[in-house]
C-alpha positions in Angstrom: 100.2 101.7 116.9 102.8 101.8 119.7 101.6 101.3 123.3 103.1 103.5 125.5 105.0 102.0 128.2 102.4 101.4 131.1 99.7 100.5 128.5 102.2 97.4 127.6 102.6 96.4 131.1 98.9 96.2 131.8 98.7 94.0 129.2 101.7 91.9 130.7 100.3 92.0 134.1 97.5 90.7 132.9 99.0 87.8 131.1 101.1 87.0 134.1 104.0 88.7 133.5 105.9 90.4 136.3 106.4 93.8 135.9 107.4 96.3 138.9 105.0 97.6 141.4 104.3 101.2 139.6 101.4 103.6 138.2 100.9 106.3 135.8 100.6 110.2 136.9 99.5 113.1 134.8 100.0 116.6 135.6 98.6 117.6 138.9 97.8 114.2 140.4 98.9 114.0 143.8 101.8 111.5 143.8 100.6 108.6 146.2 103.9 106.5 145.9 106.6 106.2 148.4 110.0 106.9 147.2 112.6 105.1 146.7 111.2 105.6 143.1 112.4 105.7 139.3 110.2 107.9 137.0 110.2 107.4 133.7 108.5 110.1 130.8 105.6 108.4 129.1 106.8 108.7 124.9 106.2 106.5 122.1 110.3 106.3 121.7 112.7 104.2 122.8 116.0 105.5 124.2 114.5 107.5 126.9 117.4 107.0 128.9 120.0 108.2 127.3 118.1 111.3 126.3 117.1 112.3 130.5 113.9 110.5 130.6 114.6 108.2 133.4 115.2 109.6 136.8 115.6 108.2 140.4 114.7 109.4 143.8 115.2 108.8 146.8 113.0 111.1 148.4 109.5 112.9 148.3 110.8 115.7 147.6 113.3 114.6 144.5 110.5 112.7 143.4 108.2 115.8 143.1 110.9 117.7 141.2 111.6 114.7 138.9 108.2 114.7 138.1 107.4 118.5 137.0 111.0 118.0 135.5 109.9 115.2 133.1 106.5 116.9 132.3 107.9 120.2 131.1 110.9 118.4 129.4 110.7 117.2 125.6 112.5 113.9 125.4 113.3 113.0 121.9 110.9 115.8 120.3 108.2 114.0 122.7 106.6 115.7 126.0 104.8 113.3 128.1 101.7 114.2 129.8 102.1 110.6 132.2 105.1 109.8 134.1 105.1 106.0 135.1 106.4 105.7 138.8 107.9 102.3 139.7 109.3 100.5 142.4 113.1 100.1 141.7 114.3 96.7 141.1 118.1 95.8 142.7 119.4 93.3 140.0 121.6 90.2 139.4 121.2 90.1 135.5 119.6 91.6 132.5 118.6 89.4 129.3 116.0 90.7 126.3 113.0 89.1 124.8 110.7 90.0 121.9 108.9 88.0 119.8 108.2 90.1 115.9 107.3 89.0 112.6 110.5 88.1 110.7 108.7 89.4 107.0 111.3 87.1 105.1 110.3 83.8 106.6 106.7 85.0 106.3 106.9 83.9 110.6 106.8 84.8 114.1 110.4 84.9 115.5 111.3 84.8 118.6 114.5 86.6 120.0 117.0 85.8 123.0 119.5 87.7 124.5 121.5 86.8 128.0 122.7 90.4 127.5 119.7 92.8 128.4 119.0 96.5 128.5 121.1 97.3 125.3 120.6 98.1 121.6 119.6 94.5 120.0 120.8 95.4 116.6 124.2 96.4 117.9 124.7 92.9 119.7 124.0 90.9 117.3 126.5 93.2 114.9 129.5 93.2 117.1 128.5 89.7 119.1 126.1 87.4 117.1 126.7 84.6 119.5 124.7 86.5 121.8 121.8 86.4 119.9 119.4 83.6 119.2 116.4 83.5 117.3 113.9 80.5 116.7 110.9 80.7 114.0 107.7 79.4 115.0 104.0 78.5 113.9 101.6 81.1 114.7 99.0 78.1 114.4 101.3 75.9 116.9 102.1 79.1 119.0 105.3 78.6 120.9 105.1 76.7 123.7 107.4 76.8 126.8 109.4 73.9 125.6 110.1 76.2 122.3 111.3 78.4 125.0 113.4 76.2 127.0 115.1 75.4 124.0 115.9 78.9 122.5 117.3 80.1 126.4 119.4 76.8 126.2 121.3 77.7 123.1 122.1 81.1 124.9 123.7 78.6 127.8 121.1 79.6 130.3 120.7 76.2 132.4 118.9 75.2 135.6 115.6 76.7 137.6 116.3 80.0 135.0 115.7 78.5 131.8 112.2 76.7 133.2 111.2 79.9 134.3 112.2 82.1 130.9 110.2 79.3 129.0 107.2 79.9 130.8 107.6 83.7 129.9 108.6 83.4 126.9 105.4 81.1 125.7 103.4 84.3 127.8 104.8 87.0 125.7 104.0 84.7 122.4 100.4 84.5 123.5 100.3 88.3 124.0 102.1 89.3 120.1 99.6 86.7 118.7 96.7 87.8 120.8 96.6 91.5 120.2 97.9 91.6 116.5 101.0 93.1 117.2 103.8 93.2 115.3 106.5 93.8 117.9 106.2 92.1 121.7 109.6 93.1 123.6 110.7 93.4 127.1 114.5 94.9 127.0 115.4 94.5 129.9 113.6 92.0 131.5 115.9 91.6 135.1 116.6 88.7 137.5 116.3 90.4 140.8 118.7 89.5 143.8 115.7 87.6 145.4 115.3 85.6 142.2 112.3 87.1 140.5 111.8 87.8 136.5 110.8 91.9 136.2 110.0 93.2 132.7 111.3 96.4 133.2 110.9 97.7 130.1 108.7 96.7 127.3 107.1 98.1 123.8 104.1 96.3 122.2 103.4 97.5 119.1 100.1 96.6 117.8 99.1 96.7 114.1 97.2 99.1 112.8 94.9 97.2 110.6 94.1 94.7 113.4 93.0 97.6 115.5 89.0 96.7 114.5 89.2 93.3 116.3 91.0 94.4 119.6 88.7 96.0 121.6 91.1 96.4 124.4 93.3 98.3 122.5 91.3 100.1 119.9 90.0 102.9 122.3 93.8 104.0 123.3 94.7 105.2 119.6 91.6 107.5 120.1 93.2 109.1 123.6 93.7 112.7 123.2 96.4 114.2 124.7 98.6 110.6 125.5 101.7 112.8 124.6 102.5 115.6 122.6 104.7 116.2 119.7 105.9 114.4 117.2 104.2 114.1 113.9 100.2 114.6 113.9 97.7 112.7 111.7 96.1 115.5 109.7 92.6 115.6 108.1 93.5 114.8 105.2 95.3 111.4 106.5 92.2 110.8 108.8 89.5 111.1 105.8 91.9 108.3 104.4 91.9 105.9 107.0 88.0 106.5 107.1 87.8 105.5 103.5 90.0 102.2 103.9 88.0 101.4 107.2 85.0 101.5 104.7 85.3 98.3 103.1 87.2 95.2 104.3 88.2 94.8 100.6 91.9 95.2 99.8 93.6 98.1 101.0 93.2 101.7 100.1 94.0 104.8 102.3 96.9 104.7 103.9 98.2 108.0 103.2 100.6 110.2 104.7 100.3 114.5 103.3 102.7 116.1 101.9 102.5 120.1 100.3 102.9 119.0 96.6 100.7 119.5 93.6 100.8 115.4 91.9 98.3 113.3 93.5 99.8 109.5 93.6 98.0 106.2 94.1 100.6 104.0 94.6 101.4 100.2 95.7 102.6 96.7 95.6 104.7 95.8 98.4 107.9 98.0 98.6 107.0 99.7 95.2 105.0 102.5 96.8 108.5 103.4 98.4 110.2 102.9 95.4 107.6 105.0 93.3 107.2 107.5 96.1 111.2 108.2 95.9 111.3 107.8 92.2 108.8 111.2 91.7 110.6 112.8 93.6 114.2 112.3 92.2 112.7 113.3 88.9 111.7 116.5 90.5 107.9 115.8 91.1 106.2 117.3 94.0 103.7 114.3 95.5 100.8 115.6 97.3 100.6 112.5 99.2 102.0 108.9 100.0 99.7 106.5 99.5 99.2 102.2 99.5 96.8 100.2 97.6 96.6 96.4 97.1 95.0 93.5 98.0 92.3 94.1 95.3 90.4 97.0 96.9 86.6 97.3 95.8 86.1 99.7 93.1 84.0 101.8 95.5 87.2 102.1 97.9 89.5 103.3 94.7 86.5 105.5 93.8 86.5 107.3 97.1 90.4 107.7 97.4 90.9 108.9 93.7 87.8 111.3 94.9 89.7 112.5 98.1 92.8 113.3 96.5 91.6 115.2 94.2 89.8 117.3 96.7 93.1 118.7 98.0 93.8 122.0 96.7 96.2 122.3 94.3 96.3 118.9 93.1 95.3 118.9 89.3 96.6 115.5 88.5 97.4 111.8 89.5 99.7 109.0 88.9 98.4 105.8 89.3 101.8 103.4 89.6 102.2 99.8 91.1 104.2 96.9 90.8 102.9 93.6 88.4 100.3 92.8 90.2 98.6 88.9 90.6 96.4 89.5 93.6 95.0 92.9 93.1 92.6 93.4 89.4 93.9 95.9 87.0 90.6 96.5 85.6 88.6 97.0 89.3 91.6 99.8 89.7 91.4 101.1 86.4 87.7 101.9 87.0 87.9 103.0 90.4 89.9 105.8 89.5 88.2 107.1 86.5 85.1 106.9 88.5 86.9 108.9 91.0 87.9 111.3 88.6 84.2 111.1 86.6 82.3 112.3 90.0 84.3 114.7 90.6 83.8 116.8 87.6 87.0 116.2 86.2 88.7 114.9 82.7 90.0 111.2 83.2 92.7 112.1 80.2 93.6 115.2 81.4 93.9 114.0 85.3 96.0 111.2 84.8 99.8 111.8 84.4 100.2 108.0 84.0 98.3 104.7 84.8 101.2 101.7 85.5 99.3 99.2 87.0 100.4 95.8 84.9 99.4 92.4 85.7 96.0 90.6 86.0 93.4 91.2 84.2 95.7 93.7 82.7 93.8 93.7 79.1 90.4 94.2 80.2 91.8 97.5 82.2 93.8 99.0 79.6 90.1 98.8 77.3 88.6 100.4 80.1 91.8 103.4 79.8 91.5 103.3 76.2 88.0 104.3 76.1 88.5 107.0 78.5 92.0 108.3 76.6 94.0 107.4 79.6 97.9 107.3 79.2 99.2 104.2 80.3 101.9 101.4 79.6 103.1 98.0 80.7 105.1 96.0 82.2 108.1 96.7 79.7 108.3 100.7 81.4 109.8 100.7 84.9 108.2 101.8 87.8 111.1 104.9 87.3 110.3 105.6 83.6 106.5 105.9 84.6 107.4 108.3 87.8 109.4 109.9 85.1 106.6 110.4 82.6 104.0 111.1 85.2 106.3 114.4 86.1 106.8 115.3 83.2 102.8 115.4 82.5 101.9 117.0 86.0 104.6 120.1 85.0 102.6 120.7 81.6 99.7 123.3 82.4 
C-alpha cells in the first residue's frame, strides 16, 4: 500500500522530520493558505513533475486556477481529489534518502545520494560513485552513527553529516515501525537558512502488515483518495477476505483476469513464472494467484471454492515450485475439498496438480484416490503449464 504524499509527511512530522509548512485540499475547500505556494496533485505515482502535476504560484489568484487545474487534470492515468499546498522552500542542495528491504541480503538497506531530486536508478547506472548503500540489522536498527558513516562515504563532512545521521536513524525507525517496505524522501533539501526539508517522500507500507498498523490500516479503506488507475474488484476483495481468514500461510492474493483456467499458483517467483508460462502455451488464466507458507487446509478449501465460483471457470491448475516450507499433502486436500463442496469432479477439475516437495508422498495418495493428474519434480513448472492447457482446451 502506497501512502499518498501528505499521508507520508504526517507520519514524518510526527517522527521529527521536517517537512514544509503545507496542507491537503479537496474540491471545494476554501483555500486558507497564502501564496507564494507550490501545489502538487495527490497520486499514488511518482514523476508527477514531469507529467504537470506540480505548479507554483505566486498569487491568490494563480493559486486558485492551479488548483481546479490539477483536480480536473489526469496525471499519469491518475486524478487527484487532494492537492497538497506547501510553503516553497529556496534551496542550497538536494541529496536522497530511503531506507528498503534489499530481498537478496534478506536486509534493510539504507541508500545515500548527495545528488537529490532525480531518478535513483539512473545515478547509480551512469554515476555509481554517487550512490552509497549500507545493510543493517532490523534487530540493531540503524543508529545515527550508521548514518554518519554512510553520508561520510558520500564526502558529506562537518555540522551536515551530524544532522543527516540524526535523520537518517528517524526514517529507519519509521520503515521498521510501520512495516513498510519502501521509506524515501527524494529530495530531501538544505535550505539557504540551513534547515533539512523532506520535500518529497513515498512510504510504502506492506500489505500484509496492514492488521498490526492501526494508523495506517484505516487509509487503504478511504474512498475516493484518487481516482483511476486499476480497481480491486470483487473478486480480488473476496480473496484478500479469505487470506485475512487465517494467519496460516498465505492464500488469496489474486489479481482477475477474463480467462476460463482457474490457477493456484506459488513458491517465490514461480507464480510469475507459471503465470507467464500458461499463457505462452496459449492458456487463458482466470486469475493470478499466490500460495505458500503452508496455508491451513481450510484457507486452500476456501480459495479452490472461490475460484471456482467465477463463471466460466471449469477447471484449475494447481502449480508451485519444490516446496520445503509449505505441505504438499495440507494443499492437496485443500483443493479437493474445495472442489468436493462445490459439487464438482476433483478428476475432471484439475488440469494438473505440480506441487513437489514435502510431504510429497502422502499428497500424491491423497490425488491418487481422488484420480487427480499430477507429476513431480522431474516435469518443469513449463511442461505442467503446458499439460494443464492442454486439459483446460478439452471439453
Amino acid at each position: 500500500m502506497r501512502l499518498l504524499e501528505h499521508e507520508a509527511k504526517q507520519i514524518l512530522k510526527k517522527r521529527g522530520i521536517p517537512v514544509p509548512e503545507g496542507k491537503a485540499f479537496a474540491a471545494g475547500q476554501e483555500l486558507t493558505f497564502s501564496p507564494p505556494a507550490v501545489l502538487k496533485a495527490q497520486i499514488p505515482m511518482g514523476g508527477r513533475g514531469k507529467a504537470g502535476g506540480i505548479l507554483t504560484a505566486q498569487t491568490t489568484q494563480e493559486m486558485q486556477k492551479h488548483f481546479e487545474h490539477l483536480l480536473a487534470t489526469p496525471i499519469r492515468d491518475y486524478t487527484a481529489t487532494k492537492i497538497l499546498i506547501e510553503q516553497p522552500i529556496v534551496l542550497r542542495q538536494e541529496f536522497y534518502l530511503a531506507i528498503t528491504y534489499d530481498t537478496a541480503a534478506k536486509l534493510p538497506v539504507a541508500i545515500f545520494s548527495p545528488q537529490g531530486g532525480v531518478d535513483i536508478e539512473a545515478l547509480a547506472k551512469e554515476d555509481p560513485g554517487a550512490v552509497v548503500q549500507m545493510h543493517f540489522s532490523p534487530l540493531r536498527r540503524f543508529p545515527s552513527f550508521m548514518g554518519r558513516e554512510l553520508v561520510a562515504r558520500a564526502g558529506v563532512t562537518g555540522k551536515l553529516l551530524i544532522q543527516l545521521g540524526r535523520l537518517f536513524a528517524r526514517l529507519a525507525d519509521v520503515f521498521l515501525d510501520y512495516d513498510a517496505t519502501l521509506a524515501e524522501i527524494n529530495p530531501l533539501g538544505l535550505s539557504t537558512d540551513g534547515r533539512l526539508v523532506a520535500l518529497d517522500c513515498h512510504l510504502d507500507v506492506d500489505d500484509d502488515a496492514l492488521p498490526r498498523q492501526p494508523e495506517v490500516a484505516p487509509i487503504e479503506k478511504e474512498q475516493g483518495r484518487f481516482s483511476g488507475g486499476r480497481e480491486v474488484s470483487d473478486f480480488e476483495r473476496r480473496a484478500q477476505e479469505i487470506d485475512s481468514m487465517d494467519h496460516r500461510g498465505v492464500a488469496g492474493r489474486v489479481i482477475e483476469f477474463p480467462g476460463n483456467l482457474g490457477l493456484i499458483i506459488g513458491g517465490g517467483g514461480a507464480s510469475l513464472t507459471a503465470f507467464d508460462a500458461v499463457r505462452q502455451h496459449g492458456g487463458q488464466p482466470a486469475n493470478y494467484c499466490e500460495i505458500g507458507g503452508n496455508p491451513s487446509v481450510f484457507k486452500v478449501t476456501e480459495l479452490t471454492k472461490h475460484i471456482l465460483s467465477k463463471p466460466g471457470v471449469k477447471k484449475i491448475a494447481v502449480i508451485m515450485n519444490v516446496v520445503s516450507n509449505t505441505r504438499v499433502d495440507l494443499v492437496a486436500r485443500g483443493v479437493i475439498k474445495g472442489i468436493l463442496e462445490s459439487g464438482l469432479d476433483p478428476a475432471r477439475t484439475v488440469a494438473v496438480f505440480r506441487v513437489p516437495g514435502a510431504w510429497e508422498q502422502e499428497g500424491f495418495r491423497l490425488l491418487d484416490k481422488y484420480g487427480v493428474p499430477y507429476c513431480d519434480r522431474t516435469v518443469s513448472i513449463d511442461q505442467a503449464a503446458g499439460r494443464a492447457v492442454s486439459s483446460a482446451s478439452v471439453n
